[in-house]
MARBAGU-352354 format. One record per residue (C-alpha): residue in three letters; x negated, y, z negated. Coordinates in steps of 0.02 Angstrom, whole numbers, plus 50000, padded with zeros to 5 digits. Each point is the difference from the previous one (the first is absolute). Layout:
ALAXYZ ...
This chain:
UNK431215555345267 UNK500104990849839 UNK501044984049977 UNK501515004049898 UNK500624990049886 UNK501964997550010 UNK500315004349807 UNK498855016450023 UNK501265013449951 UNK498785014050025 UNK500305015150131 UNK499314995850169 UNK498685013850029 UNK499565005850184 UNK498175006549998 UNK499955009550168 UNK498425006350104 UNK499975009150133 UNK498405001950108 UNK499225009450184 UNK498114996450033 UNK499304999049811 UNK499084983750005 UNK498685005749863 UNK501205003449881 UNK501464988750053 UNK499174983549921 UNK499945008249821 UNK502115002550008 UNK500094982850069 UNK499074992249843 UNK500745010749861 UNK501664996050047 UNK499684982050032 UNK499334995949839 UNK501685004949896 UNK500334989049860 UNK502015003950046 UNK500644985050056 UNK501725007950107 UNK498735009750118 UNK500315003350189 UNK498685009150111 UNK500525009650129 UNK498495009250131 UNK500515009850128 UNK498385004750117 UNK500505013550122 UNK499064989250150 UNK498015003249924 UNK498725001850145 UNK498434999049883 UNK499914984149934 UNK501524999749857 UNK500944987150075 UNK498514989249990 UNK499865001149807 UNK502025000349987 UNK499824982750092 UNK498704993749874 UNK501635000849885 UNK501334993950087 UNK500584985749943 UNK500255009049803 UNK500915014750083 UNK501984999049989 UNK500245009450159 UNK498505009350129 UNK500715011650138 UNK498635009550103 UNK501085010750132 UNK499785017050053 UNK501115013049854 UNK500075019149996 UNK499055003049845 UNK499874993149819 UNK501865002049943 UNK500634992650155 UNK498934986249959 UNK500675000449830 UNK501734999450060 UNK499454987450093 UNK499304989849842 UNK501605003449916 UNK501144991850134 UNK499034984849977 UNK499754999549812 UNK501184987149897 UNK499575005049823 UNK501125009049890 UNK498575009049951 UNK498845012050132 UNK498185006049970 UNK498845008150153 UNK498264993349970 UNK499315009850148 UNK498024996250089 UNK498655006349887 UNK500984998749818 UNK500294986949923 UNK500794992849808 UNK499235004749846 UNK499664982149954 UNK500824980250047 UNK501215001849864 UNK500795019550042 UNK501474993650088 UNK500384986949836 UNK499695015149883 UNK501105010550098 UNK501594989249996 UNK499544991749821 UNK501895003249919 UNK500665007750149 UNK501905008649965 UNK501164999250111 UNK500385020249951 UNK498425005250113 UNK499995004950190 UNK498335007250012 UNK498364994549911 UNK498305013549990 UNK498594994349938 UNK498225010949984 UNK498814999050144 UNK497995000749994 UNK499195010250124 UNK498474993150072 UNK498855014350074 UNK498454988650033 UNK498905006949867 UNK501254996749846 UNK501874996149953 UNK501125010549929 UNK501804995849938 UNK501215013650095 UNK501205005849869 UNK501934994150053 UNK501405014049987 UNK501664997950007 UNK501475003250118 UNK501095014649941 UNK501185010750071 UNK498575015250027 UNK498884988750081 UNK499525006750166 UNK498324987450053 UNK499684978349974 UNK499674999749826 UNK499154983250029 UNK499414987150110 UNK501014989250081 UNK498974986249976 UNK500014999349820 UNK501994999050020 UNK501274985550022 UNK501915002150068 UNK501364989650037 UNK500234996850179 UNK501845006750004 UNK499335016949984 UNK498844999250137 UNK501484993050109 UNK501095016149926 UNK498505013550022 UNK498614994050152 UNK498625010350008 UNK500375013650122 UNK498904999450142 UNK499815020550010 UNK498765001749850 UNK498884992150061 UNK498785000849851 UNK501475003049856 UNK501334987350042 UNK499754992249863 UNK500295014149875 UNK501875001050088 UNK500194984349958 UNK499455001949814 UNK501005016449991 UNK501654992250080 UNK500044987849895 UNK499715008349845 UNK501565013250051 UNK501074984250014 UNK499834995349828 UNK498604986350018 UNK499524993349832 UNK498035003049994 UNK498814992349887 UNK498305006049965 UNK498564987149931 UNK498435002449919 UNK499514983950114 UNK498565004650146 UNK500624994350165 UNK498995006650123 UNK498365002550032 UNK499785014450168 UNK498575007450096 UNK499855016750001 UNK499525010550151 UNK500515001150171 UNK501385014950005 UNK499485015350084 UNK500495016349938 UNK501235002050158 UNK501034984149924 UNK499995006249803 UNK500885012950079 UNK501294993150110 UNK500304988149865 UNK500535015649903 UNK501025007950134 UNK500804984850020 UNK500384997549820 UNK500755017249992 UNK501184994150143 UNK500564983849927 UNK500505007549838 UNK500745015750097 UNK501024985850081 UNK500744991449863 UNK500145013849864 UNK499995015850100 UNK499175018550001 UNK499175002649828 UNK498785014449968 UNK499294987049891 UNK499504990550131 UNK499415016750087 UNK498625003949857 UNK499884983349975 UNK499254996250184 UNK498975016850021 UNK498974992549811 UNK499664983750077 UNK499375009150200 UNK498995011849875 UNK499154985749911 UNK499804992550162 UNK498995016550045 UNK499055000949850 UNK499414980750014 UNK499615004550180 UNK498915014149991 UNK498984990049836 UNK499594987850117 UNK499195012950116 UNK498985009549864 UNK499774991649847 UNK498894983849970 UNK500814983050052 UNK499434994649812 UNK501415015149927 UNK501094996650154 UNK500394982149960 UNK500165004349810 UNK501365009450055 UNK501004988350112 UNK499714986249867 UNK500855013849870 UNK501325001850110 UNK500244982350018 UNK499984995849815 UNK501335015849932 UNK501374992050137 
């Protein structure tokens, strides 16, 4: 994507986005991640064959995209995988349709006196409901945690890991906490930035997926840790806030309704 210059001894970073039928929002990503400042960028899109008029606007950028595939996939994380297989970098970040950077210089900010002691790089994440922007607070991976205790987007990993832990195409809406999770329980070194990467939309998850995407949580980390009754209590607080959100949004004012999603939002 950029031209390279053969003394640049900075990590190659892989910005990858992966995209079905979002060609409203799909221009935005494009632009944010073209105008990085970093100069060791590659781009990698992966379009899951668009019907409505994507590949049209993914064509408009062609020629500054490292590598475009638009073929059929079974969902976002095989698409991911998918992005993976072709990325180069030493470096991964998934820049999905409809978010984008915080600014042209995130990516330099992010690996401004880079260690080599790091595996895993989280940086905070704005949350964009339309109507006003609100910085998501970022928490960390420890060994209790039992949900993704940030966005993926606002986080960079080496490529080996991705090779060592794919996403797992049964979780279909929380492969990418296994991921996290895994590699935190091998010993991956994690840093955690005051930097804002991200910048996400928020909306668009019904109350049916909030609460597979629990369920499935509870499985991955029944998987790799085992039976806890931790996890038990644990799961039955987060379907019961589920409940409670659910039944505010039937009776209460969409004014107090919203307050309370964006306080939810803002105390992760």
């Amino acid at each position: 994507m950029h031209d390279v210059s053969s003394e640049d001894t900075s990590p190659r970073v892989s910005v990858i986005t992966v995209v079905y039928d979002n060609r409203d929002t799909i221009e935005n990503t494009l632009i944010s991640v073209l105008r990085q400042d970093y100069g060791n960028l590659e781009y990698v899109v992966v379009d899951g064959n668009s019907t409505d008029g994507t590949r049209a606007v993914l064509a408009k950028y062609r020629d500054k995209i490292s590598h475009l595939v638009s073929e059929p996939d079974s969902g976002i994380y095989d698409a991911m995988n998918k992005g993976v297989r072709i990325a180069t970098g030493d470096w991964l970040c998934f820049m999905n349709s409809g978010d984008t950077f915080h600014s042209s210089t995130t990516v330099t900010e992010v690996f401004a006196g880079l260690s080599d002691e790091v595996d895993i790089i989280v940086g905070q994440t704005v949350a964009d409901y339309g109507y006003t922007k609100r910085t998501i607070r970022t928490s960390t991976l420890v060994d209790s945690t039992i949900s993704m205790p940030f966005c993926h987007q606002s986080a960079f990993s080496r490529r080996v890991l991705h090779s060592q832990f794919p996403f797992d195409l049964r979780y279909r809406i929380a492969a990418d906490f296994k991921f996290f999770l895994s590699a935190f329980l091998d010993n991956a070194r994690i840093r955690y930035i005051g930097t804002p990467i991200s910048i996400i939309s928020v909306g668009g998850i019904s109350d049916s997926q909030r609460t597979k995407s629990v369920m499935d949580s509870r499985h991955i980390v029944k998987s790799l840790k085992g039976w806890s009754l931790q996890l038990e209590l644990s799961t039955l607080s987060m379907l019961a806030d589920l409940s409670f959100r659910r039944v505010a949004k039937q009776i209460l004012p969409n004014a107090f309704s919203n307050y309370l999603t964006r306080l939810k939002s803002s105390r992760r």
